[in-house]
N, C-alpha and C positions, 0 to 999 in steps of 0.2 A: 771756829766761830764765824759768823758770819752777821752781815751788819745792813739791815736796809737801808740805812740812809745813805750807804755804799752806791745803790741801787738808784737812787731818787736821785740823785747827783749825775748818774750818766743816763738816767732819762729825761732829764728836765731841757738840756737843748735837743732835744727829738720830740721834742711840744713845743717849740719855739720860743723859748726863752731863755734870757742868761743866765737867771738866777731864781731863787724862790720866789722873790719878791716880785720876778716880772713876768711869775707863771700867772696866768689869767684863765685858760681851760680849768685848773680846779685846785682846791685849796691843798696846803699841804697835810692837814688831817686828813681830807680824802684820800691821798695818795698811801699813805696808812695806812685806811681804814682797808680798802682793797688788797694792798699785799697782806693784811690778817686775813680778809679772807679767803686768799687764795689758799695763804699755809695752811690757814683750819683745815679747809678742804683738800690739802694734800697729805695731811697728817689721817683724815681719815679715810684715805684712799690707799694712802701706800705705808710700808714698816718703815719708816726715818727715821720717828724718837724712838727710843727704847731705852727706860728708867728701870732699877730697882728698887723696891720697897723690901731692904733685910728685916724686917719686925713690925708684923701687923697681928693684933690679938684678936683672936676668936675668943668672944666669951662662951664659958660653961654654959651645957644645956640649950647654944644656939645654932645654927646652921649656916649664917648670916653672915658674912666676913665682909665689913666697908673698902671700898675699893679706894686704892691711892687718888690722891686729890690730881685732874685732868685725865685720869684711867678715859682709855679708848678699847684695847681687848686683848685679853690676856693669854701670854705665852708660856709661860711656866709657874706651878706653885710649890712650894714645899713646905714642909713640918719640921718644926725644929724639934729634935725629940732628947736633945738636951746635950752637953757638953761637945754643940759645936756640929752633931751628926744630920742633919738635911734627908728627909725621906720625902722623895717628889709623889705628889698625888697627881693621879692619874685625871684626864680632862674627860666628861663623858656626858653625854646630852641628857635632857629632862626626857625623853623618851626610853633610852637608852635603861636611867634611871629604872622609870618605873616598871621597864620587863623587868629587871633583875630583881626589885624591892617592892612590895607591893607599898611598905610600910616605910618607904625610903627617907618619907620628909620628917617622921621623926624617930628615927634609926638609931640610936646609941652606938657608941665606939670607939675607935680612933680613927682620926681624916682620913681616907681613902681618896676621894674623886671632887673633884671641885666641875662644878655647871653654869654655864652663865650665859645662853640660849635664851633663855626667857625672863632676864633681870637685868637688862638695859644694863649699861656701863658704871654705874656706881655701886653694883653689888655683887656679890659669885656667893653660889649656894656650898655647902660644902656638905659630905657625904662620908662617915655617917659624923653622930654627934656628940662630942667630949663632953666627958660630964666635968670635968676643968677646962678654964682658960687655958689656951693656948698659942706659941706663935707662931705664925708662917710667914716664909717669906714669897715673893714677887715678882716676875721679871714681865714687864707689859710694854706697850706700847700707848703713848700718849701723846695728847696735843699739847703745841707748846704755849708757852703765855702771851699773852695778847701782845700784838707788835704795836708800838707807837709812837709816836714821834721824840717822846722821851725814853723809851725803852725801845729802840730799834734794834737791838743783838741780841741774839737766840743762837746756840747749841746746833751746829747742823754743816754741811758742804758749803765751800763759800759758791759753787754752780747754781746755791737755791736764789744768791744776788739776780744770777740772771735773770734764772726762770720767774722772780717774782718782778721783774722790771719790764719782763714781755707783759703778763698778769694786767701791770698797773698800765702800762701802756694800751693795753688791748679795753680795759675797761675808759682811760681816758680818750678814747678816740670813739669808741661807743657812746659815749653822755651826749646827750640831746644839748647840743649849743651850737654858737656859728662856727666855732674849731671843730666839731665832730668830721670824724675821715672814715666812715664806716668799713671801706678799703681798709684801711691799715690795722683799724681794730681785727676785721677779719685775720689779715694773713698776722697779726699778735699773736692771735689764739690759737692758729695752727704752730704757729714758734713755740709755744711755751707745752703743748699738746708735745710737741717731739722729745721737749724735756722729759714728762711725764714718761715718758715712754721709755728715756732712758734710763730714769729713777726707778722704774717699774723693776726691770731686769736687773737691777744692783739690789735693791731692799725688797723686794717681793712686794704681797698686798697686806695691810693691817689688821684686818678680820677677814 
C-alpha cells in the first residue's frame, strides 16, 4: 500500500516550509491534485493496476459486454461455461474480424473473440453472439481512484511515494509565482522520468 500524504510530508521542507500550514508556494489540494495526475497518467502509460472482474454478464442476443468500472485495456477474457470451467476468448481486431466474418457484428454462437480497438475503454465487442445471457470473466488493467487529501492510499509499490513526490515537486516549482525554480522543476522531471523508466521494465505498457 502506499500513501501520498507519505510523500507530501518529505516534500514540504524541499518547498521551504515546516509544515502545511506554512507552505505558501501552493495549497495542499494542489499538491493532490497533481500527484492524481501524475498517477492517472502513469496508470495509463504503464501495467501497475491490474484488477479482476470474476462475473460480468453478457446479455442474450448482444455483442456489447460493459467494461469494469475504471477499465483502461484489457488483458484477458473468459466464458464461464458453467460448473466453474473458464474458456479464454481469444483477443482479435475489428479488421481482423471483418476478413474472417463478413457477417461478424451479428454472428450468432458462443463467445469466441473479444475486440476493443474501436470502443474506447468502457466497452469490448464480443464475437460471435449468445442467444442466452452469459458470464465472463476479466483480467484488465485500470486506473486507480482519485487520490486526495482525504483518500491519499491506493494499491501499488510504496517507490510510487517517490516518483509522485518528484511529480508534485516538479509541478510546484514550475507554477508561475515568486517561489518558482524552473531549474528544479526541470531536473524533478528528469528524476521522476527515470522512475518511469524503471517502472516501465517491471510492468511493461498498459495498452
Amino acid at each position: 500500500m502506499a500513501d501520498v500524504q507519505n510523500a507530501v510530508a518529505r516534500l514540504i521542507p524541499r518547498l521551504g516550509a515546516e509544515n502545511l500550514a506554512g507552505l505558501t508556494i501552493a495549497a495542499e489540494d494542489e499538491l493532490y491534485e497533481w500527484a492524481d495526475e501524475a498517477l492517472q497518467r502513469l496508470a495509463r502509460k504503464l501495467g501497475l493496476f491490474v484488477a479482476r472482474a470474476p462475473a460480468l454478464t453478457l446479455a442474450g442476443g448482444s455483442p456489447t459486454l460493459a467494461a469494469p468500472a475504471r477499465h483502461l485495456s484489457t488483458i484477458h477474457v473468459s466464458w464461464d461455461i458453467g460448473g466453474g470451467d473458464l474458456r479464454p476468448l481469444r483477443p482479435i481486431s475489428t479488421a481482423e474480424l471483418e476478413a474472417k466474418d463478413n457477417r461478424w457484428p451479428t454472428r450468432s454462437g458462443n463467445p469466441a473473440y473479444f475486440t476493443q480497438d474501436q470502443q474506447g475503454t468502457e466497452t469490448l465487442l464480443i464475437y460471435k453472439i449468445p442467444a442466452a445471457s452469459q458470464t465472463l470473466a476479466a483480467v484488465y488493467h485500470e486506473h486507480p481512484a482519485a487520490i486526495t487529501s482525504g483518500a491519499p492510499a491506493f494499491t501499488g509499490p510504496a517507490a510510487l511515494e517517490d516518483y509522485l513526490g518528484w511529480r508534485m515537486l516538479q509541478a510546484a516549482r514550475a507554477k508561475e509565482s515568486d517561489e518558482a525554480m524552473p531549474e528544479v522543476g526541470e531536473h524533478a522531471a528528469r528524476m521522476a522520468d527515470l522512475y518511469e523508466g524503471v517502472f516501465a521494465s517491471y510492468w511493461g505498457t498498459a495498452q
